[in-house]
Backbone as JSON Lines, residues from 0, in Angstrom:
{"i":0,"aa":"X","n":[0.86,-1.18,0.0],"ca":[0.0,0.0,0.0],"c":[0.9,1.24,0.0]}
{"i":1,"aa":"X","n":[0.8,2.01,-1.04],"ca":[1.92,3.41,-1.31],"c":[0.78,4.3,-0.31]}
{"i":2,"aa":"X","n":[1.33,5.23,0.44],"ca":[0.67,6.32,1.15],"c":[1.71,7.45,0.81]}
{"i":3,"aa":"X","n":[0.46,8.87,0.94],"ca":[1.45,10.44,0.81],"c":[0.85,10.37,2.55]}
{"i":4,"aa":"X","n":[1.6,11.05,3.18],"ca":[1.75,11.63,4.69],"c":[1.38,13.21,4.16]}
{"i":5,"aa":"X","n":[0.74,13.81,4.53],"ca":[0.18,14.82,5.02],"c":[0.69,16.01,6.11]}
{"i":6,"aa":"X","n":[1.16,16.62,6.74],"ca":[0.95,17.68,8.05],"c":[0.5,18.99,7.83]}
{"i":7,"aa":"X","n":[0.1,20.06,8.56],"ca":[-0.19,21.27,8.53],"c":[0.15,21.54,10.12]}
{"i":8,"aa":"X","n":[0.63,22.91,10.3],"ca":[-0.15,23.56,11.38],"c":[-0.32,25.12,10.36]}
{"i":9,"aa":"X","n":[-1.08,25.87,11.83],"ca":[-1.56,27.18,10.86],"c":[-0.94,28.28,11.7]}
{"i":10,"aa":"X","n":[-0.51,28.39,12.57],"ca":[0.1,29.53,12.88],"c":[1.11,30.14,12.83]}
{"i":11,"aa":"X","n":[1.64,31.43,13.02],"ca":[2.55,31.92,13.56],"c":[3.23,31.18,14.7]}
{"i":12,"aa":"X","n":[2.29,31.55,15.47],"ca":[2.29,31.26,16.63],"c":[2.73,29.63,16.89]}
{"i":13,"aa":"X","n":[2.63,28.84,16.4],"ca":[2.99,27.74,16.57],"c":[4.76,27.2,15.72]}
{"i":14,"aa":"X","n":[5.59,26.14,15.66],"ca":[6.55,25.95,15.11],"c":[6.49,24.79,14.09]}
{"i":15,"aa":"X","n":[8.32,24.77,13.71],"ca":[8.29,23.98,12.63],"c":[8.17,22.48,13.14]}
{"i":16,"aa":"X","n":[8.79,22.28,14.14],"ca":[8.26,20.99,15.11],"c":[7.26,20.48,14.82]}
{"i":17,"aa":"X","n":[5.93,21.19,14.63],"ca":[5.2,20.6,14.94],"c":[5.07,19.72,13.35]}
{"i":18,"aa":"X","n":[5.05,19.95,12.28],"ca":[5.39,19.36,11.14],"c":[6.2,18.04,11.21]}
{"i":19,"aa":"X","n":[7.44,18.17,11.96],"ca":[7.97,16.91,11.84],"c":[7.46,15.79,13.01]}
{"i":20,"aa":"X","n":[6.69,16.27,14.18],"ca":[5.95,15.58,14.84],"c":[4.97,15.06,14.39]}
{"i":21,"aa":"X","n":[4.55,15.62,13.25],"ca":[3.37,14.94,12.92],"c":[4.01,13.72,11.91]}
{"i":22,"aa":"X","n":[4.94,14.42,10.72],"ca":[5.47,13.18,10.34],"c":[5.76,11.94,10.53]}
{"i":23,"aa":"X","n":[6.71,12.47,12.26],"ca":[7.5,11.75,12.8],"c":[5.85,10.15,13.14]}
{"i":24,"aa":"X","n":[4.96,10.49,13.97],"ca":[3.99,10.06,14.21],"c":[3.61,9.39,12.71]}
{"i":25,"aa":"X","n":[3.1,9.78,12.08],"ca":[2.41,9.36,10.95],"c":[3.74,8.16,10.03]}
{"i":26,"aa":"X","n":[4.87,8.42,10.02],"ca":[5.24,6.85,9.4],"c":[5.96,6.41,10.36]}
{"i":27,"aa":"X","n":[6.32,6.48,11.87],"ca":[5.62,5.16,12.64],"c":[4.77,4.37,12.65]}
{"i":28,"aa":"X","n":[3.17,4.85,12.16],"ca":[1.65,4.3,12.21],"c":[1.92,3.72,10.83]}
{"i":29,"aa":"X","n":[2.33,4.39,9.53],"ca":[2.81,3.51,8.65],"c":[3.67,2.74,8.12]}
{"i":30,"aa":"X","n":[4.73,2.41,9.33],"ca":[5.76,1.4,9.11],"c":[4.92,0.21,9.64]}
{"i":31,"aa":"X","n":[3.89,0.34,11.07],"ca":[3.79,-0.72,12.02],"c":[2.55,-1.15,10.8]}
{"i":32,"aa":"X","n":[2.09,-0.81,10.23],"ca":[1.02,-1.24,9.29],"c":[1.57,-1.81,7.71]}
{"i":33,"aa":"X","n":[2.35,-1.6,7.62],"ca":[3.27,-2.34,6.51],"c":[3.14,-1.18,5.18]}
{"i":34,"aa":"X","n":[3.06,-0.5,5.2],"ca":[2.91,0.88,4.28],"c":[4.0,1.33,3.98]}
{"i":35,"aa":"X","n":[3.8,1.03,2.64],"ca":[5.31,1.91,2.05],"c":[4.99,3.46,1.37]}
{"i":36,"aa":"X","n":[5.9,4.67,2.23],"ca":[5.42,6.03,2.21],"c":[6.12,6.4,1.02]}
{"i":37,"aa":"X","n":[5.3,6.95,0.04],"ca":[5.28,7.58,-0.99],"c":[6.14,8.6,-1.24]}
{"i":38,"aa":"X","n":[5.25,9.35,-0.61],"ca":[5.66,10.89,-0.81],"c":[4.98,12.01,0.63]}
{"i":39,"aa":"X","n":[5.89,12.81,1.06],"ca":[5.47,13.85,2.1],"c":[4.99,15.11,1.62]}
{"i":40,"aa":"X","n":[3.89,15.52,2.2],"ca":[3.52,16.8,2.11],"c":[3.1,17.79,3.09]}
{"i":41,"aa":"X","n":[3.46,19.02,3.06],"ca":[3.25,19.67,4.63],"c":[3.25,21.54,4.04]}
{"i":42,"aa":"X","n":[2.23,22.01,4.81],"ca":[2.21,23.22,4.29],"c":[2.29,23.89,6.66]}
{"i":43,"aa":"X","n":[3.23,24.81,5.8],"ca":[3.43,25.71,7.42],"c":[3.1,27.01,7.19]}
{"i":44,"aa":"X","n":[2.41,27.32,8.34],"ca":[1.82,28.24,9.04],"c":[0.62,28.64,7.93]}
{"i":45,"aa":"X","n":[-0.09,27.81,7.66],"ca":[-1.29,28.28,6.7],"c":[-2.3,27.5,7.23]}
{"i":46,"aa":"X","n":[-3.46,28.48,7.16],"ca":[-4.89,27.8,8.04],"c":[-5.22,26.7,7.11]}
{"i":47,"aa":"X","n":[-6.2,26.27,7.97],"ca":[-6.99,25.35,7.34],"c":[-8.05,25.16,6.67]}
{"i":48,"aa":"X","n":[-8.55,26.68,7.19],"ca":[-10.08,27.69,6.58],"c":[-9.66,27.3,4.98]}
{"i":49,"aa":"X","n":[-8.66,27.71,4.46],"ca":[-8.14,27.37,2.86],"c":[-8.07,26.13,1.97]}
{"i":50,"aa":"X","n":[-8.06,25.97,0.98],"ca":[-7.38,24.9,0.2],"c":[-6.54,25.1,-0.76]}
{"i":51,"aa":"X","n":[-5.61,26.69,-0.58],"ca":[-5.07,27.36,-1.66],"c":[-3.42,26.98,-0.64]}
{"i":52,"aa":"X","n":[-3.21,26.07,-0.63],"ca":[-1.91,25.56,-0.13],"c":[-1.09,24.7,-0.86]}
{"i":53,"aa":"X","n":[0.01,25.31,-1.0],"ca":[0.67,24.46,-1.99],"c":[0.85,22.89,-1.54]}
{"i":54,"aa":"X","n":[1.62,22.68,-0.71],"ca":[1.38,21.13,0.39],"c":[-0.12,20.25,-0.28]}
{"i":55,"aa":"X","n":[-1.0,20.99,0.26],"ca":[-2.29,19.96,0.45],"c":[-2.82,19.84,-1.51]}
{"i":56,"aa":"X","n":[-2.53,21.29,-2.46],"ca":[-2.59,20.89,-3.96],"c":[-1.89,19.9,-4.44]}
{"i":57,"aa":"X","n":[-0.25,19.63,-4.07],"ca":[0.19,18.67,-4.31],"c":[-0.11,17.43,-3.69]}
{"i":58,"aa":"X","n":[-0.12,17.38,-3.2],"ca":[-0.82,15.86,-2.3],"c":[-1.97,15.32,-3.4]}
{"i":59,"aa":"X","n":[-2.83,16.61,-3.04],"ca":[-4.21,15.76,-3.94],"c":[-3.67,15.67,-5.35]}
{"i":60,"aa":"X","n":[-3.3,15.93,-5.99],"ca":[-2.76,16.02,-7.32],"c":[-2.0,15.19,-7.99]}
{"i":61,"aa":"X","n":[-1.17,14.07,-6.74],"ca":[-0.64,12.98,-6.32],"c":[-1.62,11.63,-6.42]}
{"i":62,"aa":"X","n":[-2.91,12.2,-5.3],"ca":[-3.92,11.52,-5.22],"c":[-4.56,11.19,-6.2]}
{"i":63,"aa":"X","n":[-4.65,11.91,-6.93],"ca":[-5.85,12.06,-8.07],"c":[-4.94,11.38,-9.41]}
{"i":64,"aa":"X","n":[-3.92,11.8,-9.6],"ca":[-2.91,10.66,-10.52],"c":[-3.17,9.53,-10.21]}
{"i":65,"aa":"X","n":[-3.54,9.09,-9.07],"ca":[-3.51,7.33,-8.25],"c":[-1.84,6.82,-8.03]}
{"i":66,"aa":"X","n":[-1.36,7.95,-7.99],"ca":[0.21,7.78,-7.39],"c":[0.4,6.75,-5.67]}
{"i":67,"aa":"X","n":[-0.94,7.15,-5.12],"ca":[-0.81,6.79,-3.54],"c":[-2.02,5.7,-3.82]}
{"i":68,"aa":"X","n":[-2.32,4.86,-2.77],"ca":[-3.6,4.14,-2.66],"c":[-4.14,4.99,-1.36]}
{"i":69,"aa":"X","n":[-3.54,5.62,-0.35],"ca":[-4.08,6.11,0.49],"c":[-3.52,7.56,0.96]}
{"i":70,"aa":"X","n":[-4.31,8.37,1.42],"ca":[-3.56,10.1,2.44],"c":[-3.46,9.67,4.04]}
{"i":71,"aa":"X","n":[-2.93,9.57,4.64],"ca":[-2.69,9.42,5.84],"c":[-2.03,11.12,6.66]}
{"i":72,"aa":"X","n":[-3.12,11.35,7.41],"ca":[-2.44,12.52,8.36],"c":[-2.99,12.62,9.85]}
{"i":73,"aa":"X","n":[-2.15,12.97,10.61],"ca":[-2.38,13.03,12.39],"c":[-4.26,13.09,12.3]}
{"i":74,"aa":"X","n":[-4.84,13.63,11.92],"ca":[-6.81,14.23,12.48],"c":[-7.38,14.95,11.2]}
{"i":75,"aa":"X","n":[-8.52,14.37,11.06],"ca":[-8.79,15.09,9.85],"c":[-8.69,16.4,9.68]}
{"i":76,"aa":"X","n":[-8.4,16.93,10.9],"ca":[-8.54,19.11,10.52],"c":[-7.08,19.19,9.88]}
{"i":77,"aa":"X","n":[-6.28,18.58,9.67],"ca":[-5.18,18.88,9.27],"c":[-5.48,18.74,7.86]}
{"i":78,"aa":"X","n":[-6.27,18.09,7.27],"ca":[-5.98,18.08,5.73],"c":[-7.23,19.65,5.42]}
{"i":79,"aa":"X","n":[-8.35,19.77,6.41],"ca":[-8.93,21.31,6.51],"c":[-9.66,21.46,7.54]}
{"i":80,"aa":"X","n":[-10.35,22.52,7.95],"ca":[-11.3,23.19,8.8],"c":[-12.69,23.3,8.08]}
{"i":81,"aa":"X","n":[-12.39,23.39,7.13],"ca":[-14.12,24.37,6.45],"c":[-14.59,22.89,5.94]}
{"i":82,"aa":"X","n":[-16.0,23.4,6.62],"ca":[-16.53,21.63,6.64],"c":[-16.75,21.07,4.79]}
{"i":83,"aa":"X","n":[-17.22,22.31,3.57],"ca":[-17.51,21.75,2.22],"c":[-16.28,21.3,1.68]}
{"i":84,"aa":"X","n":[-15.03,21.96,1.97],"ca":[-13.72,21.31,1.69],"c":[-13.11,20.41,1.95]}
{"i":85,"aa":"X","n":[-13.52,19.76,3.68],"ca":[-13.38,18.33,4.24],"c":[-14.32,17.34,3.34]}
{"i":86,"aa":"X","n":[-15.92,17.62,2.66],"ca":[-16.7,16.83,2.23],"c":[-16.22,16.78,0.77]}
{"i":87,"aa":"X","n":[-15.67,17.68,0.21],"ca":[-14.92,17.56,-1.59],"c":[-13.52,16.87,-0.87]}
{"i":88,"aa":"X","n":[-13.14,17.27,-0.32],"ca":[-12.04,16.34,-0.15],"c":[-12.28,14.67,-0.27]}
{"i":89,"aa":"X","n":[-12.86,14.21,0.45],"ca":[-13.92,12.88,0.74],"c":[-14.15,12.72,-0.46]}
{"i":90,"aa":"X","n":[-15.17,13.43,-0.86],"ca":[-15.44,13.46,-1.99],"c":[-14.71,12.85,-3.56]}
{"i":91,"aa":"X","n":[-13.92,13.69,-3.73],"ca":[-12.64,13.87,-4.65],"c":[-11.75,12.11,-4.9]}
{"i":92,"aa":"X","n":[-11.44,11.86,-3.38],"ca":[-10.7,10.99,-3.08],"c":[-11.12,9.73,-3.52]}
{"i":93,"aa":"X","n":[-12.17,9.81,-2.69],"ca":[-13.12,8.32,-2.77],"c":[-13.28,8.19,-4.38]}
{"i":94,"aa":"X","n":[-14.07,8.65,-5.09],"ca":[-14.21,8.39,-6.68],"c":[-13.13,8.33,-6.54]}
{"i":95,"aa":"X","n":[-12.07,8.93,-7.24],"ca":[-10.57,7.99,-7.43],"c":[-9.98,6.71,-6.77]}
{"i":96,"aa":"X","n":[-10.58,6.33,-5.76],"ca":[-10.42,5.11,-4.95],"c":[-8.92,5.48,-4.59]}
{"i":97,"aa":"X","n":[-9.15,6.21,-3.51],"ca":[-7.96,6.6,-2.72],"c":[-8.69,6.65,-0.82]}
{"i":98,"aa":"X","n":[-7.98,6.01,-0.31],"ca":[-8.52,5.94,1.09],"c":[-7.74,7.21,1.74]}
{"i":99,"aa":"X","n":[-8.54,7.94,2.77],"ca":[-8.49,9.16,3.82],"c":[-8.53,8.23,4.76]}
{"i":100,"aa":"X","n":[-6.69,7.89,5.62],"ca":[-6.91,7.78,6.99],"c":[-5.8,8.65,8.06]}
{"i":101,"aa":"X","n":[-6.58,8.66,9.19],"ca":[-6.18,9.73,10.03],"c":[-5.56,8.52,11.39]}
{"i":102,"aa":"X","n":[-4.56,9.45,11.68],"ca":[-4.38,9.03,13.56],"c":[-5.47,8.85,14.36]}
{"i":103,"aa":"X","n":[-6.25,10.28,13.95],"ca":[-7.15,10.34,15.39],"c":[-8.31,9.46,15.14]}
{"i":104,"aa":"X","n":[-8.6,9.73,13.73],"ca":[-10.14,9.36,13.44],"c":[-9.94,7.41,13.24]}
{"i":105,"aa":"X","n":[-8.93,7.03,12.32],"ca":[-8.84,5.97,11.96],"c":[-9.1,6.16,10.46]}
{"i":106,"aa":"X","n":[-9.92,4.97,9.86],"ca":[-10.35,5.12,8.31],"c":[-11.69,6.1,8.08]}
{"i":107,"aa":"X","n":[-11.13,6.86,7.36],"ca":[-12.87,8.45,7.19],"c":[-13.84,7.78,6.44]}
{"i":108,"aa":"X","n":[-15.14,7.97,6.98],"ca":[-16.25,7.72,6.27],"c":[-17.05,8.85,6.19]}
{"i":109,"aa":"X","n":[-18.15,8.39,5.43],"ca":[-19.04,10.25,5.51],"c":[-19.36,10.47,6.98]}
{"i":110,"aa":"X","n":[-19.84,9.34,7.63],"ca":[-19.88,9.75,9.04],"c":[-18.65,10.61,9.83]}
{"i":111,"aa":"X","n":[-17.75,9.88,9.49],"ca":[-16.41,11.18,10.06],"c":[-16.76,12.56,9.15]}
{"i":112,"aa":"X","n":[-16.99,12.75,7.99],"ca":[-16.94,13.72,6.92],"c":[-18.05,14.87,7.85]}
{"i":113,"aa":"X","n":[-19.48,14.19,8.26],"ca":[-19.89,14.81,8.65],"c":[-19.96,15.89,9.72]}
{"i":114,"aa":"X","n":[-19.9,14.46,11.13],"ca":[-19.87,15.14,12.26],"c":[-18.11,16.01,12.8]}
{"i":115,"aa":"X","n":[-17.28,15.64,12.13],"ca":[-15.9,16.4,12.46],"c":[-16.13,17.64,11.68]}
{"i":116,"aa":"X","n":[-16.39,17.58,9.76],"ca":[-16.65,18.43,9.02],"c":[-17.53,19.91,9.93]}
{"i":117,"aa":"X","n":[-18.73,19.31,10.55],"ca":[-19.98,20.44,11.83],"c":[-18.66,20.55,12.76]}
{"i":118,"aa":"X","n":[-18.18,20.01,13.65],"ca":[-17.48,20.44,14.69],"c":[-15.97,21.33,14.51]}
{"i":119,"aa":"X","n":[-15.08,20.56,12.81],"ca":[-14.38,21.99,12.73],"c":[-14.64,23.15,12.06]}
{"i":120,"aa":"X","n":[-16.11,23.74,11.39],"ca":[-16.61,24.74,11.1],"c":[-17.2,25.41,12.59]}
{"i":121,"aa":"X","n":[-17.41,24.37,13.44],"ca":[-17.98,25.14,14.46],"c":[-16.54,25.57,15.16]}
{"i":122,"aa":"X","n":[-15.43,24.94,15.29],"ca":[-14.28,25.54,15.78],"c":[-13.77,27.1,15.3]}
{"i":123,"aa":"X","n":[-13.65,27.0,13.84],"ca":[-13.48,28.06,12.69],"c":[-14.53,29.28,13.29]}
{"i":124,"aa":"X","n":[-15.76,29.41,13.22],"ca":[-16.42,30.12,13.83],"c":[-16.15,30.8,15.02]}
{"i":125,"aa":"X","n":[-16.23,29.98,16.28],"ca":[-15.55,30.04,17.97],"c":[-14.28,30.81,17.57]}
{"i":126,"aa":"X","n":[-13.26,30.2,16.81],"ca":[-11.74,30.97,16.27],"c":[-12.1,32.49,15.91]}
{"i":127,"aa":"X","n":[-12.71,32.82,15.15],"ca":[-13.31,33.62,14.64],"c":[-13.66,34.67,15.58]}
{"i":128,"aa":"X","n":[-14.41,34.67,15.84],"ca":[-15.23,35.06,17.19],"c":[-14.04,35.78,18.1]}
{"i":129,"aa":"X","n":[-13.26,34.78,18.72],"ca":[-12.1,35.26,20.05],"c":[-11.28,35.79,19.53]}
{"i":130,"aa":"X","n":[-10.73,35.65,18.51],"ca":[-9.98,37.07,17.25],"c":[-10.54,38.04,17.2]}
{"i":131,"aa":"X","n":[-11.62,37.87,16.77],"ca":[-12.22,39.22,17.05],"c":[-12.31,40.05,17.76]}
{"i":132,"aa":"X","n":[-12.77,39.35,19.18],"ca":[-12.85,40.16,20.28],"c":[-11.69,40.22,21.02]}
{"i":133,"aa":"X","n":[-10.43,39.71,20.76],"ca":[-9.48,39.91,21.18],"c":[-8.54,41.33,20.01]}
{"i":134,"aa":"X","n":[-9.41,41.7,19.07],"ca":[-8.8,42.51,18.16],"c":[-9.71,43.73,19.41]}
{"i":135,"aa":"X","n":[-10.63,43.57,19.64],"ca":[-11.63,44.59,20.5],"c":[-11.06,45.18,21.47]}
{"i":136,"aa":"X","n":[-10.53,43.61,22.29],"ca":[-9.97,43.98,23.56],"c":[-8.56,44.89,23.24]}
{"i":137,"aa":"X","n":[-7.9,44.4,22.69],"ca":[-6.75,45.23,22.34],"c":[-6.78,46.5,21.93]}
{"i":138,"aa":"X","n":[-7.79,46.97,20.9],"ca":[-8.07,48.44,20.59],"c":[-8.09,48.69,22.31]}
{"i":139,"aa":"X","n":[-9.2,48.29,22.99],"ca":[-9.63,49.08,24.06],"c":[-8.6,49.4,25.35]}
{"i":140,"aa":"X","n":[-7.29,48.42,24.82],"ca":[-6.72,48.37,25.82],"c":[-5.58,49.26,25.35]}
{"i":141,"aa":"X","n":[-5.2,49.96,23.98],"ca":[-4.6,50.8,23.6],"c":[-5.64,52.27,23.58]}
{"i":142,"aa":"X","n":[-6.83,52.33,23.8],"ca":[-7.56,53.75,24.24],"c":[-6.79,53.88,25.35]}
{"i":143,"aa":"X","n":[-7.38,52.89,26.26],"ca":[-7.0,53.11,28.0],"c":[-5.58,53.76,27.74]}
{"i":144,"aa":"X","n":[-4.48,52.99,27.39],"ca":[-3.1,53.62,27.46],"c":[-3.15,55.01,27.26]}
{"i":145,"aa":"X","n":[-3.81,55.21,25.9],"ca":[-3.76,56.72,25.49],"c":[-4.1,57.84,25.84]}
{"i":146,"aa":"X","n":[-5.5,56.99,27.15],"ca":[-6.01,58.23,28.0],"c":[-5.39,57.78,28.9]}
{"i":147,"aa":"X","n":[-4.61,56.92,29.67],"ca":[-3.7,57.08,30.9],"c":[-2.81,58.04,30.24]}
{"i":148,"aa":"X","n":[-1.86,57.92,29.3],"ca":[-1.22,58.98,28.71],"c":[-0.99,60.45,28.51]}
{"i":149,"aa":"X","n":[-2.29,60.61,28.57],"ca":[-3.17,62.04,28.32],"c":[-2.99,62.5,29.53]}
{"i":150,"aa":"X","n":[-3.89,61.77,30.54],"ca":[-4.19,62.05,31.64],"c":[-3.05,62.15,32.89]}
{"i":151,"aa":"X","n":[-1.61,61.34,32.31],"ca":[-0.37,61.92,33.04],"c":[0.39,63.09,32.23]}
{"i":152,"aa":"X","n":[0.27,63.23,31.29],"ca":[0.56,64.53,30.42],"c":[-0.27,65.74,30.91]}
{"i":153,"aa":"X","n":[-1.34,65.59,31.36],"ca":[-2.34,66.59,31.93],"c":[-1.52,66.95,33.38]}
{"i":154,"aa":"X","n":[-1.48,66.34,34.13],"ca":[-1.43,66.12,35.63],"c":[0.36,66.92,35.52]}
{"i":155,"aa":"X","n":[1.11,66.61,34.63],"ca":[2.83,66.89,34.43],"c":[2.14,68.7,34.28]}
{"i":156,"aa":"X","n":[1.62,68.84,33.21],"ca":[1.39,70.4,32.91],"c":[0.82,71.57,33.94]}
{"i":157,"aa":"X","n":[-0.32,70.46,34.69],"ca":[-1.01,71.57,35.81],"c":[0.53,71.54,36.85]}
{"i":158,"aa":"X","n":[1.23,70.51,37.09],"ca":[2.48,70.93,38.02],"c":[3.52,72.01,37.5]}
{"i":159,"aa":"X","n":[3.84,71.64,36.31],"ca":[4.45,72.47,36.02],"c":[3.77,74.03,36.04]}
{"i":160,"aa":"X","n":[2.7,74.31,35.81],"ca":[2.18,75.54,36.1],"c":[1.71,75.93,37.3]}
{"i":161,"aa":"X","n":[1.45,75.32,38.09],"ca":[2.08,75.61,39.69],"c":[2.86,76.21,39.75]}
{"i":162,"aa":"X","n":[4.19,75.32,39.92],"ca":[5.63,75.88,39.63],"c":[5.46,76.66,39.23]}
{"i":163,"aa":"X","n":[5.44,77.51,38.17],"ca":[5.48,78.65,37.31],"c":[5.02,79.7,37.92]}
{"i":164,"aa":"X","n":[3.35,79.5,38.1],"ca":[2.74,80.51,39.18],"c":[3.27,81.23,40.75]}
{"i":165,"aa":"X","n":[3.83,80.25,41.47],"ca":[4.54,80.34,42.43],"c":[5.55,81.29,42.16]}
């Protein structure tokens, strides 16, 4: 059985580690299963909201040749987040008779397609959301500075004109 390995993470905020951890993980699971690994693909620091990643185009593109018999990656959010792109993915694959299996999930069926597909759009959303209001909180927390700012720039001037008056 030829397999492509898969990884993503999406942040900044996160490292290159985490790419080879996932590797590292993923052909362990396909050595102990007798899988001979194809080809690697890994896109860094790019969400998953997307499918405009070079990593995950080549993979499928791989896939869709029938280069691999199977995609193997750590959880299905790694190959995406946005639930119609997890279901064309599925989608895509399956007619070509290419198997989607994951670490977490095991072998994907529409039942995985579905209920993970609802739960990482509902993540994407929640994500969404605390960005936001963490873009909020931050404006509000650069007002505050600006009127603490003000307001010790105020307080410096009435002293100094004390002084002066005196």
């Amino acid at each position: 059985m030829k397999v492509a390995i898969y990884a993503r993470y999406s942040s900044e905020n996160q490292r290159d580690a985490s790419i080879a951890d996932q590797f590292r993980i993923c052909r362990e699971f396909a050595r102990r299963q007798g899988w001979q690994i194809a080809k690697e693909y890994s896109d860094h620091a790019v969400s998953g909201a997307t499918l405009l990643r070079s990593g995950f185009q080549a993979m499928m593109a791989s896939a869709l040749r029938k280069e691999v018999d199977l995609v193997l990656a750590e959880s299905l959010d790694r190959f995406s987040r946005d639930q119609e792109d997890t279901a064309g993915l599925f989608k895509r694959l399956t007619f070509a008779g290419v198997n989607i299996v994951t670490l977490a999930e095991g072998d994907i069926t529409h039942l995985h397609i579905g209920l993970k597909g609802t739960m990482n759009a509902l993540f994407l959303k929640e994500l969404a959301e605390k960005q936001r209001q963490g873009t909020l909180s931050e404006a509000e927390e650069a007002e505050m500075d600006d009127y603490i700012q003000v307001a010790d720039l105020v307080e410096v001037l009435k002293a100094k004109a004390l002084t002066t008056l005196k």
